[in-house]
C-alpha positions as a printed Julia matrix, in Angstrom:
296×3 Matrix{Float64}:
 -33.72    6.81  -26.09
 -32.32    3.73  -28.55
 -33.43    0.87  -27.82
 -31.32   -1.91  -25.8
 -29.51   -4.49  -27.67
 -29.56   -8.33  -24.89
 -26.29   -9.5   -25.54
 -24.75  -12.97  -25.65
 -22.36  -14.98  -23.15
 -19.17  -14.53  -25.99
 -20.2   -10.96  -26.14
 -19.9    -9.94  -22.05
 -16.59  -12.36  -21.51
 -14.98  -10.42  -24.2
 -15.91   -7.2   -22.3
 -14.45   -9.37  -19.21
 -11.79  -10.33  -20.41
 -10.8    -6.68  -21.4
 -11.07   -5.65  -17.43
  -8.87   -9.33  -16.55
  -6.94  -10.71  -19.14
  -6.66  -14.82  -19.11
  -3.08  -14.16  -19.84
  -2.14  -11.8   -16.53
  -3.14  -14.81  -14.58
  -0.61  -16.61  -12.55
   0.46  -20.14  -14.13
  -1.12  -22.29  -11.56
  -4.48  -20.65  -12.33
  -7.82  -21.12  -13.56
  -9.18  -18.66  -14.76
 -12.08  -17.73  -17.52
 -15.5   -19.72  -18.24
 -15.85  -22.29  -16.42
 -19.52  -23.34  -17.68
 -21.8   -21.62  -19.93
 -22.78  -21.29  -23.83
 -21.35  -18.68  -25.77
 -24.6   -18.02  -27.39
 -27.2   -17.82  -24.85
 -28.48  -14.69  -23.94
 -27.09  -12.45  -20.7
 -29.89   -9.96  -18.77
 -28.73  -10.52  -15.48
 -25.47  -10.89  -13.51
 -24.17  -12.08  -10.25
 -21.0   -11.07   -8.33
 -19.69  -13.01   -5.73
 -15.89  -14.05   -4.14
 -16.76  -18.34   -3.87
 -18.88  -20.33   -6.13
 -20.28  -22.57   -3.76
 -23.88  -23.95   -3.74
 -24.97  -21.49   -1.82
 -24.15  -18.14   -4.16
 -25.08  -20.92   -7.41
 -28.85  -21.18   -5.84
 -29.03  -17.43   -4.87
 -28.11  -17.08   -8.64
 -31.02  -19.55   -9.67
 -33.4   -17.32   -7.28
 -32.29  -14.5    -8.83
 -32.88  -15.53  -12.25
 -29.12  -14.48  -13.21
 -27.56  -16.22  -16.61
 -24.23  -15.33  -15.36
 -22.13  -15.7   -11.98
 -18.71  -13.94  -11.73
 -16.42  -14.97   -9.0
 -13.36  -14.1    -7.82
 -12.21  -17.78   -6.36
 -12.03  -20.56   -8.69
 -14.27  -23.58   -9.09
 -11.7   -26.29  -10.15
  -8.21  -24.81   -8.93
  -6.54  -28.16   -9.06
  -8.56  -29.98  -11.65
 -10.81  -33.19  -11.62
 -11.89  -36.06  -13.0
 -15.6   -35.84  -12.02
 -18.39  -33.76  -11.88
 -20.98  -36.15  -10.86
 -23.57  -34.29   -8.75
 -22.46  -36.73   -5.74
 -19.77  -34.18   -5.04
 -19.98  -30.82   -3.98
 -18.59  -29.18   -6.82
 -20.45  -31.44   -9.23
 -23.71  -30.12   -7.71
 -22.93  -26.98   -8.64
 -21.93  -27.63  -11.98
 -24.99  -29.46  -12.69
 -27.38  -27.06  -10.86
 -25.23  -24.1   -13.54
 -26.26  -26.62  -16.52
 -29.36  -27.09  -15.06
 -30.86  -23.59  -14.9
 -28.38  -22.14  -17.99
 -26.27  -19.97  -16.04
 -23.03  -19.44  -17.22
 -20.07  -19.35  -14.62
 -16.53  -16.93  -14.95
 -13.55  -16.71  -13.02
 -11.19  -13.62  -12.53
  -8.89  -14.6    -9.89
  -5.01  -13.52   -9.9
  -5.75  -11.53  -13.44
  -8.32   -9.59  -11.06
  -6.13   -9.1    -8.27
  -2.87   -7.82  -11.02
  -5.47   -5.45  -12.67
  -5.7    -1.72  -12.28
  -8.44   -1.57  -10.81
  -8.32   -4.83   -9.12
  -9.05   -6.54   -5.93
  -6.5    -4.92   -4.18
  -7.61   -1.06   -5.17
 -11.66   -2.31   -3.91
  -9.82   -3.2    -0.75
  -7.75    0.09   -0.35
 -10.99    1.98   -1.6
 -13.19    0.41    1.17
 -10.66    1.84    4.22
  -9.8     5.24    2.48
  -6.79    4.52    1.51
  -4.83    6.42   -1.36
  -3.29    4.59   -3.65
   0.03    5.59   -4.8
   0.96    2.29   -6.56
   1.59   -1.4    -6.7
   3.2    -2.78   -3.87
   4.95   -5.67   -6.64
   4.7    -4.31  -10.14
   3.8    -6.04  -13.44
   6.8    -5.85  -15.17
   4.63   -6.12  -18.64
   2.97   -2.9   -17.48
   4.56    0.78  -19.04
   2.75    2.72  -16.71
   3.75    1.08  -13.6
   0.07    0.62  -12.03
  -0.92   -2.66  -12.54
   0.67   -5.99   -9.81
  -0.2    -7.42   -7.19
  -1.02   -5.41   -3.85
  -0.82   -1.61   -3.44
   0.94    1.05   -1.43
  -1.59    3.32    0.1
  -1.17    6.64    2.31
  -3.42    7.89    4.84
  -4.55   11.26    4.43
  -4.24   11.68    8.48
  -2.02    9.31   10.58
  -3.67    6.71   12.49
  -2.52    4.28   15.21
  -2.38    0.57   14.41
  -5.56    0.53   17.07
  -7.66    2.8    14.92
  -6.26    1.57   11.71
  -7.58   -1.94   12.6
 -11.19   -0.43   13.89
 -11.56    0.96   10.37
 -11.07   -2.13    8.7
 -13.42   -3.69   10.71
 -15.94   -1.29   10.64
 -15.41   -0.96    6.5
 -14.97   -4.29    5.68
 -18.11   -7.58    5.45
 -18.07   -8.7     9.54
 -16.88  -12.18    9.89
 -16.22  -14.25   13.11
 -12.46  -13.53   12.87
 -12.97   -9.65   12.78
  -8.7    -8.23   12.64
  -6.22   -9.82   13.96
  -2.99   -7.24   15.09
   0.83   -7.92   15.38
   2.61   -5.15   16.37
   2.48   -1.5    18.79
  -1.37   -0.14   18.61
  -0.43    2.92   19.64
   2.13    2.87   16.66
   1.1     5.99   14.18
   0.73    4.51   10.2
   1.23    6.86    7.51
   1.8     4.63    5.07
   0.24    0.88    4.3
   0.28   -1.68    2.54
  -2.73   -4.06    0.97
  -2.99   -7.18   -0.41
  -7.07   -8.79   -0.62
  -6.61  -12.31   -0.33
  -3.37  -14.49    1.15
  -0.29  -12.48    1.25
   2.51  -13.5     3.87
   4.23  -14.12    0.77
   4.82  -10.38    0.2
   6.89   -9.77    3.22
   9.7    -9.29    1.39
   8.09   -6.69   -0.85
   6.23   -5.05    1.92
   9.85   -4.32    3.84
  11.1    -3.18    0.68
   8.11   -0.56    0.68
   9.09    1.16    4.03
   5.44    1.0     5.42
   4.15    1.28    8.52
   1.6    -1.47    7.89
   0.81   -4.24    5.93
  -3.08   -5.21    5.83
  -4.36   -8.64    4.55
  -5.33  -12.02    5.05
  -4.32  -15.47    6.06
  -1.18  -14.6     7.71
   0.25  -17.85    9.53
   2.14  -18.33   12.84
   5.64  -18.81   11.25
   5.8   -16.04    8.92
   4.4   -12.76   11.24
   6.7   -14.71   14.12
   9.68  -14.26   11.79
   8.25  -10.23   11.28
   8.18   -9.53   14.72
  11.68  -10.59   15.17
  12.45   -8.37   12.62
  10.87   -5.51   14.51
  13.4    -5.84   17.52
  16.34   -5.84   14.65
  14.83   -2.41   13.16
  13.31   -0.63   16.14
  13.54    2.77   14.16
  10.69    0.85   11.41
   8.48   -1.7    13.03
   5.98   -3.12   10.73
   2.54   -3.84   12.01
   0.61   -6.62   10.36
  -3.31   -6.71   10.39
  -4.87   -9.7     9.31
  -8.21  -10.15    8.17
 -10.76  -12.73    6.72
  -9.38  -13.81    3.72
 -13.45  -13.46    2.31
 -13.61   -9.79    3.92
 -10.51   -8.78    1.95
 -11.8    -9.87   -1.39
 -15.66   -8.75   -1.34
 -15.0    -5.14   -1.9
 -13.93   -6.21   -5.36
 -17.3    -7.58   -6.31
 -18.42   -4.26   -5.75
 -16.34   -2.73   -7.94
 -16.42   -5.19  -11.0
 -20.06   -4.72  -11.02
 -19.53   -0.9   -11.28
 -17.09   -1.68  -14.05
 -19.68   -4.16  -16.0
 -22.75   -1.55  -15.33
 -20.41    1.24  -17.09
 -19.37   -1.16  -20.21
 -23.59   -2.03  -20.29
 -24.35    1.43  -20.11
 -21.66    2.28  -23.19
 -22.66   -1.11  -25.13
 -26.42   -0.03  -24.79
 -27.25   -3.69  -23.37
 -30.64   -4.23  -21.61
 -28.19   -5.86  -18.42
 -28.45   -5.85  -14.65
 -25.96   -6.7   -12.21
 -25.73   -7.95   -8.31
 -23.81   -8.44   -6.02
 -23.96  -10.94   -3.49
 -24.15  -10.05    0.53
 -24.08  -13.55    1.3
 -20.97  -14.33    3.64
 -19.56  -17.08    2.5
 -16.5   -16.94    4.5
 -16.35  -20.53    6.25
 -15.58  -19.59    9.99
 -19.02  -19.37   11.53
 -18.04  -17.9    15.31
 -15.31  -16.58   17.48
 -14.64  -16.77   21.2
 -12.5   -14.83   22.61
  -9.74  -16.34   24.76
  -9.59  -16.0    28.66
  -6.94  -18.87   30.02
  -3.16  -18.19   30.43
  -0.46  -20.79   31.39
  -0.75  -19.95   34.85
  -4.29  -20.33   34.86
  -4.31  -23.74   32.83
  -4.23  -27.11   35.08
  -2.08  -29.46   34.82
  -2.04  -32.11   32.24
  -3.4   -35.77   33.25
């Protein structure tokens, strides 16, 4: 068996950077290495959707020299990183204990695979393409969502039980909008926010769009459509935004482990299970208007 080769920082970004190009990234993001020295040596890395404090000091107990995430640390910029602030802390515990940090955010959800073929992967789904294609891409697989088919219909109901059965349990758990007892043949995904695909999703003919952080105004305005085309309703499931996204660390760490295994590198890689979705706890809701008092 030849001996394994440790390689450097520079070394496993470039392999990175193969999987997510910087370039596929939307303009308003930031993406790449965030900290980290090209030169220092990589034998362990950590997956994760958020670098907050919490995944940076599971890293440190881990003994990783690299955490991947999905989500930025510095979306919008700064002009500090004094350890006074949250996201200072982390830089400086990074520096600290020499582990790099890189981002693959909207170049990881446009790749094929990407976040939204983990996400498809982790409810059965079949993919049969992008739900908005990458007009730089020949082939016509890479963009942002995907258009999945059920090998068996399901109703919205059991549709929704499978995702959250499948996917990381969180106090919000899935949300529904629309018939349960509607059959789905065909769905759409998007991991992460995407009430800004509605468009695209109608344009798909699907029974079902699946995703996260879908707001009041935007499924309202869906439902109304429903009433307008009775003959294709569209039910929406909405889940943590978190949930959506962790199947992907999953399957970037398969995709590192095969380029180690080809590269002959002396590498492991994790991936987190800590939820670091921020809502904590749910209760369920018992009052109606009638049931409400009056206001003082």
């Amino acid at each position: 068996m030849p001996r394994q080769s440790v390689p450097r920082l520079s070394e496993v970004v470039a392999a990175l950077e193969k999987l997510w190009p910087a370039e596929r990234a939307e303009s308003w993001d930031a993406v790449g290495t965030v900290v980290g020295d090209p030169e220092q040596d990589v034998t362990r890395v950590l997956f994760a959707v958020d670098p907050v404090q919490e995944i940076v000091d599971e890293a440190v107990k881990l003994g990783a020299d690299l955490l991947v995430t999905h989500h930025p640390l510095y979306l919008r910029g700064t002009t500090t990183v004094a350890a006074s602030t949250f996201k200072g802390r982390v830089v400086h515990t990074l520096i600290k204990h020499d582990i790099a940090l890189h981002v693959a955010h909207t170049n990881a959800d446009r790749a094929d695979p990407g976040v939204s073929d983990a996400l498809a992967g982790a409810l059965d789904l079949r993919v049969v393409g992008p739900l908005v294609p990458d007009p730089t891409d020949p082939e016509g697989r890479r963009g942002l969502g995907r258009i999945c088919e059920l090998d068996h219909p399901l109703t919205v109901r059991d549709l929704a039980a499978r995702a959250a059965e499948r996917l990381p349990a969180t106090a919000q758990g899935i949300r529904v909008a629309g018939d349960p007892d509607a059959l789905v043949h065909r769905v759409a995904v998007s991991g992460g926010s995407g009430d800004s695909l509605f468009d695209d999703v109608r344009a798909a003919g699907v029974d079902a769009f699946l995703t996260a952080d879908l707001r009041h105004h935007p499924v309202s305005e869906a439902r109304a459509q429903n009433s307008q085309t009775p003959q294709k309703p569209l039910a929406l499931l909405d889940a943590a935004h978190w949930a959506t996204e962790w199947p992907w660390c999953e399957l970037a760490a398969a995709q590192l482990d095969e380029i180690s295994d080809r590269e002959g590198w002396d590498l492991r890689v994790h991936v987190s299970k800590t939820v670091t979705d921020p809502w904590t706890a749910h209760a369920a809701s018992t009052a109606t208007p009638d049931s409400m008092g009056a206001p003082n």
